[in-house]
KEROGU-596538 format. One record per residue: residue in one letter; x negated, y negated, z of N, C-alpha, C in turn. Coordinates in steps of 0.2 Angstrom, whole numbers, padded with zeros to 4 digits, always signed. Example, Ala and Ser with C-alpha at 12.3 -4.5 7.8 and 13.67 -1.06 7.14 Angstrom:
BEGIN
A-0066+0028+0039-0062+0022+0039-0066+0016+0039 S-0064+0011+0035-0068+0005+0036-0064+0000+0039 
// end
This chain:
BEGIN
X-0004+0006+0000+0000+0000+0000-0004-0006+0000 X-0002-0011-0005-0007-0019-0005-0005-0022+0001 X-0007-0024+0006-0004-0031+0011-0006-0036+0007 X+0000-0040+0010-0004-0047+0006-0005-0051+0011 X-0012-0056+0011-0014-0059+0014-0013-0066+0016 X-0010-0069+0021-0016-0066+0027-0012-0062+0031 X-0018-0056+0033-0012-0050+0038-0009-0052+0044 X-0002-0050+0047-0002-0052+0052-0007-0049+0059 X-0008-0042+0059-0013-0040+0062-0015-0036+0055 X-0025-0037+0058-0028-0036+0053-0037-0032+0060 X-0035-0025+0061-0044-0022+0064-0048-0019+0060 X-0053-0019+0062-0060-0015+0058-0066-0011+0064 X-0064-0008+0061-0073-0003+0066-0069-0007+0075 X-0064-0006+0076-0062-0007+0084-0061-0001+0090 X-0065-0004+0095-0066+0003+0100-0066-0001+0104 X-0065+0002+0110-0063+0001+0117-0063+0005+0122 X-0069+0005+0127-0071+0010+0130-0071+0008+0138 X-0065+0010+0142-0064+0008+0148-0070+0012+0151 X-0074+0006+0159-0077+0009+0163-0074+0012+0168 X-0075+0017+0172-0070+0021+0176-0077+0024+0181 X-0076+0024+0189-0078+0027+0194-0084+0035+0191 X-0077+0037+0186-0081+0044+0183-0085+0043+0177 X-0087+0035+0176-0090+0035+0170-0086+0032+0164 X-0091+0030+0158-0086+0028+0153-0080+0031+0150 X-0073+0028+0148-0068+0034+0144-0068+0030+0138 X-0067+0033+0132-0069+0030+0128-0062+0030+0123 X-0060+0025+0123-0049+0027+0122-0049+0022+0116 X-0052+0021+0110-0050+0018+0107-0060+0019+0101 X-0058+0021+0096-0065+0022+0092-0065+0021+0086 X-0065+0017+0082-0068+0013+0076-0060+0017+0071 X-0057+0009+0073-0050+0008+0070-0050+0003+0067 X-0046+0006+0060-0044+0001+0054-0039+0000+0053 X-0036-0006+0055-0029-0006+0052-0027-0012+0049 X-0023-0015+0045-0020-0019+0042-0012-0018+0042 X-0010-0022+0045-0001-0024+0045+0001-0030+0041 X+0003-0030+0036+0008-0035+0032+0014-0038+0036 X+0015-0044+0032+0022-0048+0036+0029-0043+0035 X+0032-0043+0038+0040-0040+0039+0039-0032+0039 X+0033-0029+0040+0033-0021+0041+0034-0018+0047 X+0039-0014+0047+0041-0010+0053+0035-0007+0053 X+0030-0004+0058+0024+0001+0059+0026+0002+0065 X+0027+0012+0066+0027+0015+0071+0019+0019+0071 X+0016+0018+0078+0011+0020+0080+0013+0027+0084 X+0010+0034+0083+0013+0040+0085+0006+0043+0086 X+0007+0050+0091+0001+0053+0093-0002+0057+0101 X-0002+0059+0101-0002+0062+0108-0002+0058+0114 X-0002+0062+0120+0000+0056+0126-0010+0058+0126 X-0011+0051+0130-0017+0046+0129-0021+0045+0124 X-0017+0044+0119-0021+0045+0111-0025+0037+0109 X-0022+0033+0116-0024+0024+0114-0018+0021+0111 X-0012+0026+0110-0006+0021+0105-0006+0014+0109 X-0004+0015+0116-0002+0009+0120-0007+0005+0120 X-0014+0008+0121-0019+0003+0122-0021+0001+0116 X-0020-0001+0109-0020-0002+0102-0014-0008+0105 X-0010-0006+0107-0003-0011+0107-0005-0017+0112 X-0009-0015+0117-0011-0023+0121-0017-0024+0121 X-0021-0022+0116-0026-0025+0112-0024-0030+0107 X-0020-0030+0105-0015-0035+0097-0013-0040+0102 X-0010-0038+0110-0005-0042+0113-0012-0047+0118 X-0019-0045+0117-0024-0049+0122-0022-0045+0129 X-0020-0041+0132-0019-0037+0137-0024-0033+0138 X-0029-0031+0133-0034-0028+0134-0039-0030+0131 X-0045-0032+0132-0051-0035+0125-0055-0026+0124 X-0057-0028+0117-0060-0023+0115-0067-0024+0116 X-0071-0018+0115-0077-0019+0116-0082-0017+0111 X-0079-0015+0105-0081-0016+0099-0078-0017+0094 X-0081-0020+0086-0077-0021+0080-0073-0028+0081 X-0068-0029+0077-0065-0035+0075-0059-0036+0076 X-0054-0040+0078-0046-0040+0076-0044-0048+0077 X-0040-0048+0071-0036-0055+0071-0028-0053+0073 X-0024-0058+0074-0018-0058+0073-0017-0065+0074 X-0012-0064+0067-0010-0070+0062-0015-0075+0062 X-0021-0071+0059-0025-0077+0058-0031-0079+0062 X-0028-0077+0070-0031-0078+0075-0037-0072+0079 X-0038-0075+0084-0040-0070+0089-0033-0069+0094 X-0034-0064+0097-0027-0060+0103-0027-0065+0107 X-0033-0067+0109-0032-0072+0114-0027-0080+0109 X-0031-0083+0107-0027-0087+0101-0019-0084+0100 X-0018-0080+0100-0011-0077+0097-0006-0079+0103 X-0010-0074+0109-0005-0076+0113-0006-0080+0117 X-0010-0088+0116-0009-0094+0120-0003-0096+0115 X-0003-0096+0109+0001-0100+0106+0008-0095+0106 X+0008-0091+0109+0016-0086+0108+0015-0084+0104 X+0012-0080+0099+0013-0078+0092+0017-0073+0092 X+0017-0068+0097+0021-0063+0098+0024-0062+0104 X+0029-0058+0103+0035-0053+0109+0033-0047+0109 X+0035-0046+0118+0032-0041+0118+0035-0037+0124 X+0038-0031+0122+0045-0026+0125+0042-0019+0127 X+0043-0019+0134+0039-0013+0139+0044-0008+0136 X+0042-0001+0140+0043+0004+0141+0049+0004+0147 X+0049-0001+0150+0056-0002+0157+0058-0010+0154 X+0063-0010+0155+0064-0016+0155+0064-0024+0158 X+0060-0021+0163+0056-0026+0169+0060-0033+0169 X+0067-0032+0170+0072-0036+0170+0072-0040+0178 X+0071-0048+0180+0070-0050+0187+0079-0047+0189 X+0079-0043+0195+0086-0041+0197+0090-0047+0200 X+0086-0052+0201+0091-0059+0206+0093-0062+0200 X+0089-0062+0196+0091-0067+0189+0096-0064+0185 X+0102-0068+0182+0106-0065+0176+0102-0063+0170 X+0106-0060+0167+0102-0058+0160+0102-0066+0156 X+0108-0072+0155+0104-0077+0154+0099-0080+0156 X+0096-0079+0163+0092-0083+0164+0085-0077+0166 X+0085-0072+0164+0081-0067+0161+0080-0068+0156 X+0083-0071+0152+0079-0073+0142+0077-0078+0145 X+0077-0081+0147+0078-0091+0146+0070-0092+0153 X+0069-0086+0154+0061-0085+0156+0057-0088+0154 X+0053-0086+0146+0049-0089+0143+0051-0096+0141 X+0057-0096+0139+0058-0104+0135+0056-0108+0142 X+0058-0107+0148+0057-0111+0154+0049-0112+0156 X+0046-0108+0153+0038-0108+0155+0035-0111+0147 X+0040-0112+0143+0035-0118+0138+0042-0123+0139 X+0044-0125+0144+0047-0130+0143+0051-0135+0140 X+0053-0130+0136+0059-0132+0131+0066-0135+0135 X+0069-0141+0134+0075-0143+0136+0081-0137+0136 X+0085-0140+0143+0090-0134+0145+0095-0133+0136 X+0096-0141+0133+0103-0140+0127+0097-0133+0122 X+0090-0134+0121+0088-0130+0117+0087-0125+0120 X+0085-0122+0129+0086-0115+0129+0093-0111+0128 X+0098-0116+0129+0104-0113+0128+0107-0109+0121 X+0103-0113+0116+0104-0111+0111+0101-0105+0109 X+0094-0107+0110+0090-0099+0110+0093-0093+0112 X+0095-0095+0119+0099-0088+0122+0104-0086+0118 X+0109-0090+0118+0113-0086+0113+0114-0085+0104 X+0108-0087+0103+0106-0085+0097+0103-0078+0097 X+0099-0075+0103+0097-0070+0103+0100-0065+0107 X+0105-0066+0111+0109-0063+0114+0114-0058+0109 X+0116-0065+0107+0122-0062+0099+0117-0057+0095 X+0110-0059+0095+0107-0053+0088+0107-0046+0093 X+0107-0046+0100+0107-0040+0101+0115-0037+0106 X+0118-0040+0102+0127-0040+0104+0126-0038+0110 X+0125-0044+0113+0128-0044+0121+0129-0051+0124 X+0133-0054+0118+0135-0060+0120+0143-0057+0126 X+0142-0062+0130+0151-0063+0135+0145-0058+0142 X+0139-0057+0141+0136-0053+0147+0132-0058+0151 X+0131-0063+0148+0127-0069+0150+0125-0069+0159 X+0133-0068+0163+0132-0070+0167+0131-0062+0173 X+0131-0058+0168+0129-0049+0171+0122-0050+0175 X+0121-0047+0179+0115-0045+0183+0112-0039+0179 X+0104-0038+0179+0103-0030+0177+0106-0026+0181 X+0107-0024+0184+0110-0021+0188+0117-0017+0184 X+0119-0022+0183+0127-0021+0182+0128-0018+0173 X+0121-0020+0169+0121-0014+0166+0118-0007+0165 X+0120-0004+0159+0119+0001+0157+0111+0002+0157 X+0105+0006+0155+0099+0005+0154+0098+0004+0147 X+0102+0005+0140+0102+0003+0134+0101-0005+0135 X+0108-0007+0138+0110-0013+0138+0102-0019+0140 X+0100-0014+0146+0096-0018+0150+0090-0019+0144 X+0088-0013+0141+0083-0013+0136+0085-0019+0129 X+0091-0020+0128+0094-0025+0124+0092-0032+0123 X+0093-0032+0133+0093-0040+0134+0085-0041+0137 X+0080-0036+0136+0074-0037+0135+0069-0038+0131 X+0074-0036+0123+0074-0036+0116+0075-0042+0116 X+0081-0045+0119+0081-0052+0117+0076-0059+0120 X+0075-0058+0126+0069-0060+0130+0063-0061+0126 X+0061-0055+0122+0056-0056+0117+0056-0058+0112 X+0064-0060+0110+0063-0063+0103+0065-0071+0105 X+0065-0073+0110+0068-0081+0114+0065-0086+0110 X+0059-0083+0110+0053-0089+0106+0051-0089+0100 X+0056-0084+0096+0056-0085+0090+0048-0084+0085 X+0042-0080+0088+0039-0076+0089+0040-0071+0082 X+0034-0072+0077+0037-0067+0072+0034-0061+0071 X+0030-0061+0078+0028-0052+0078+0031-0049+0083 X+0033-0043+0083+0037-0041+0092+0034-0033+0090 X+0030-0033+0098+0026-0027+0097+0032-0023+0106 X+0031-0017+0103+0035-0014+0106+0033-0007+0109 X+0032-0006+0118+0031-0001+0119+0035+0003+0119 X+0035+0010+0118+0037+0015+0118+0049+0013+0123 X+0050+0007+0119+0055+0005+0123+0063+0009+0123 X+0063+0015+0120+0069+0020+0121+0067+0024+0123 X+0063+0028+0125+0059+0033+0129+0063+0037+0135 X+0066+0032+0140+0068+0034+0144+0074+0034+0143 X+0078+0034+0138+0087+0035+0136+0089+0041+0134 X+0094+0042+0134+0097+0050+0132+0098+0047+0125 X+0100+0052+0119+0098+0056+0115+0103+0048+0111 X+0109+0049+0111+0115+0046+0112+0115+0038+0110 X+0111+0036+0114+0110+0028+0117+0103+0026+0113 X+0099+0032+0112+0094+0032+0109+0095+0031+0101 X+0098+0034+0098+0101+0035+0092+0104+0028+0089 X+0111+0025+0093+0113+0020+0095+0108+0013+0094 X+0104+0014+0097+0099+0008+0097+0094+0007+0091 X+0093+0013+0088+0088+0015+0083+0092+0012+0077 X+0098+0011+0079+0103+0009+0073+0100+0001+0074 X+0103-0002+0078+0104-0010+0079+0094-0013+0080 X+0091-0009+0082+0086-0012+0079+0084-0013+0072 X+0083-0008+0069+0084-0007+0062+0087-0015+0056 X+0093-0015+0061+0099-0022+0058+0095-0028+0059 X+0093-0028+0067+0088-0034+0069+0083-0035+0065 X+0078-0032+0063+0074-0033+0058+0075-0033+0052 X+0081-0033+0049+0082-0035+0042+0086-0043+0043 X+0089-0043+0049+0092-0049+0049+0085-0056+0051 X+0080-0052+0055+0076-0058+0056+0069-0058+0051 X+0067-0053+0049+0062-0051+0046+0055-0052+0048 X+0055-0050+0054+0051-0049+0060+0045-0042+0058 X+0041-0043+0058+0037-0037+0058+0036-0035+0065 X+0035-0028+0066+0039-0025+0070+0032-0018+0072 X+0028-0019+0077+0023-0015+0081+0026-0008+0084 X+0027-0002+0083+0033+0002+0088+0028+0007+0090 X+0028+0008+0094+0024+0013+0100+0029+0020+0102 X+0029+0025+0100+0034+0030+0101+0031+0037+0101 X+0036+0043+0105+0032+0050+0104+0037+0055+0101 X+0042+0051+0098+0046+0053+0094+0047+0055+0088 X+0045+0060+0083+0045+0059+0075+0050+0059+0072 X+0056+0061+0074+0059+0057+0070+0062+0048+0069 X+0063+0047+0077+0063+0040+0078+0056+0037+0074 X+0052+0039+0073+0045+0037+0068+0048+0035+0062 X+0050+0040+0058+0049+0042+0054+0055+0035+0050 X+0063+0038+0057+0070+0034+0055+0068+0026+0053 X+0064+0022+0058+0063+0015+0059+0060+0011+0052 X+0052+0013+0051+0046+0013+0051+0046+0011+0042 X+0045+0006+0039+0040+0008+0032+0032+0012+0033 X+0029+0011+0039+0024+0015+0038+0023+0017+0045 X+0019+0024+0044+0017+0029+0051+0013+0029+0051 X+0009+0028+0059+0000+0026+0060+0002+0034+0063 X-0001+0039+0061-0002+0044+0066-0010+0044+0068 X-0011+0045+0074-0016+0043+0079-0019+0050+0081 X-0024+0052+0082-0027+0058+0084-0030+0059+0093 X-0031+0062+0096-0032+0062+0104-0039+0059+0104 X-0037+0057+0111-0044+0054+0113-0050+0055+0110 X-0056+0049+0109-0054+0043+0108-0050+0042+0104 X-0044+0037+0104-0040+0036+0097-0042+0035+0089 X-0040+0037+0083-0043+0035+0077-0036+0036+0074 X-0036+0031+0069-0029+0033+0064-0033+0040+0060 X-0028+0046+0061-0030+0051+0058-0026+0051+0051 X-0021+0046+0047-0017+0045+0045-0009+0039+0042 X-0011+0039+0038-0006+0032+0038-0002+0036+0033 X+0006+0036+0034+0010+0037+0030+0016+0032+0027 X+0017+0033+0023+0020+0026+0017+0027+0030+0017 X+0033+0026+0021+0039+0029+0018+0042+0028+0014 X+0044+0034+0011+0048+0031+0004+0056+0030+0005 X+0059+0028+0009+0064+0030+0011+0068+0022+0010 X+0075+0021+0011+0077+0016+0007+0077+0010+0013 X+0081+0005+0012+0078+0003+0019+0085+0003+0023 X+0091+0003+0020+0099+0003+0022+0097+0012+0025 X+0100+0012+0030+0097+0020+0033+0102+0021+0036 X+0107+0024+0036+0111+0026+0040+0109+0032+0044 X+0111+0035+0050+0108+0041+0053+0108+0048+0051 X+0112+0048+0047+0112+0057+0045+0106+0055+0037 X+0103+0051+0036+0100+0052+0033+0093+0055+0034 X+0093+0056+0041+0090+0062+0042+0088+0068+0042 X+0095+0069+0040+0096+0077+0037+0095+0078+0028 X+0091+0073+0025+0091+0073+0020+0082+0075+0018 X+0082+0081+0013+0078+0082+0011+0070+0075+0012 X+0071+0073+0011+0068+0065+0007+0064+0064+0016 X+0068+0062+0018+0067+0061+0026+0064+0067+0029 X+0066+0074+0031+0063+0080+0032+0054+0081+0031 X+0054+0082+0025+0048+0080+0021+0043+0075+0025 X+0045+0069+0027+0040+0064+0031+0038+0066+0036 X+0044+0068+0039+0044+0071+0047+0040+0078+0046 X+0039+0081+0040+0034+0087+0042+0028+0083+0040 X+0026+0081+0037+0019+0076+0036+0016+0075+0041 X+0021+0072+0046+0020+0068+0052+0018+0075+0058 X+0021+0078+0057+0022+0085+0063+0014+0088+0058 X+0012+0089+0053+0008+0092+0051+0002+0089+0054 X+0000+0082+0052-0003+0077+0056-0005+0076+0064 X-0001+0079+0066-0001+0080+0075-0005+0083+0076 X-0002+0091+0071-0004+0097+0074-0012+0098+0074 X-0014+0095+0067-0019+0095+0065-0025+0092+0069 X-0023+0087+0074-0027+0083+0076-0028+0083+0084 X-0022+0088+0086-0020+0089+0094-0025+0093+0096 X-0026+0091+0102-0032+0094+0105-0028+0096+0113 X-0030+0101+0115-0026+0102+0124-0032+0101+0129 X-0036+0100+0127-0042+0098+0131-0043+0094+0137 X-0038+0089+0135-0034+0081+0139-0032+0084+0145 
// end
């Protein structure tokens, strides 16, 4: 696939070797990647393969310790003084005292944007993740879809045109899970957001994703980039179709191939 330039994230020869009591671990080893504007990329690969710590490397949450990475242009650090990106945990880490309005209205408060324009934010981004009329709900008093919704929306407050995304349906039943895989899907065609996804799920990979970084075990390396051919209107049984099957064993071959039980 051509990206076209300048990449939103753009690494080279990146490694990153955490010091630990027992010695160095070496979680991250001479990685390439290139991300274009508006690409959904799901990152997949065993548990400690580096997908998460690939993701807050992008987000400045972690510095590398070799090779090179920009985002949008920038260095991580640069990125994220300026907001460049949103960025959605594996929990919702929703404050419990706060409403879900004033759970989005978090970061706009901390760049000081006027109340008439947080207002507006909020419900601009509340409505993209259909949960306007919940404004004045506590987490609590939702669902955990819902909660993960209005942490979706949180990340998009500031209008932020990357939004990297930890493994954030993870913890959902199957159901809710599926559910959401739909409406994020919409979200990204409606804002044209390029899209970070951290997941250990292949078909969720496979469903979201114009392209699939499969990742090999410790130290991490893309062992694999896969290009989907798939349309981008995706409704869910479109899983059961030859075309989609096909990636998902690509994907599952790729694992196999590269899985180690050593860890």
């Amino acid at each position: 696939m051509t990206i076209a330039s300048p990449a939103v994230v753009s690494a080279s020869k990146l490694g990153l070797t955490f010091q630990t009591n027992d010695g160095p671990v070496q979680a991250l080893s001479n990685v390439d990647l290139t991300i274009g504007k508006g690409e959904f990329v799901s990152f997949i690969g065993p548990s400690g393969c580096g997908k998460t710590t690939l993701l807050r490397v992008i987000a400045d949450l972690e510095k590398p310790t070799s090779g090179t990475i920009s985002v949008n242009g920038m260095t991580p650090e640069q990125a994220r003084q300026s907001r460049a990106y949103g960025y959605v945990f594996q929990a919702a880490a929703l404050y419990p005292w706060r409403t879900i309005e004033r759970n989005v209205a978090l970061p706009l408060e901390i760049m000081g944007l006027s109340k008439a324009e947080q207002a507006a934010r909020i419900k601009r981004t509340l409505d993209l993740v259909n949960l306007s009329g919940f404004e004045q709900k506590y987490p609590w008093q939702l669902s955990g879809g819902m909660q993960q919704r209005a942490s979706i929306a949180r990340a998009l407050a500031f209008d932020a045109d990357l939004l990297l995304m930890d493994e954030p349906f993870g913890a959902l039943d199957e159901i809710v899970r599926d559910h959401l895989n739909e409406q994020l899907l919409e979200l990204w065609e409606r804002t044209n957001k390029t899209i970070c996804f951290v997941t250990h799920s292949i078909p969720e990979a496979v469903y979201l994703s114009t392209r699939i970084i499969v990742m090999s075990p410790r130290p991490g390396r893309v062992s694999d980039v896969i290009e989907s051919t798939l349309p981008k209107q995706r409704p869910l049984d479109i899983r059961e179709t030859p075309e989609f099957l096909a990636i998902a064993a690509r994907v599952r071959d790729g694992l196999r191939a590269g899985h180690s039980y050593e860890d």
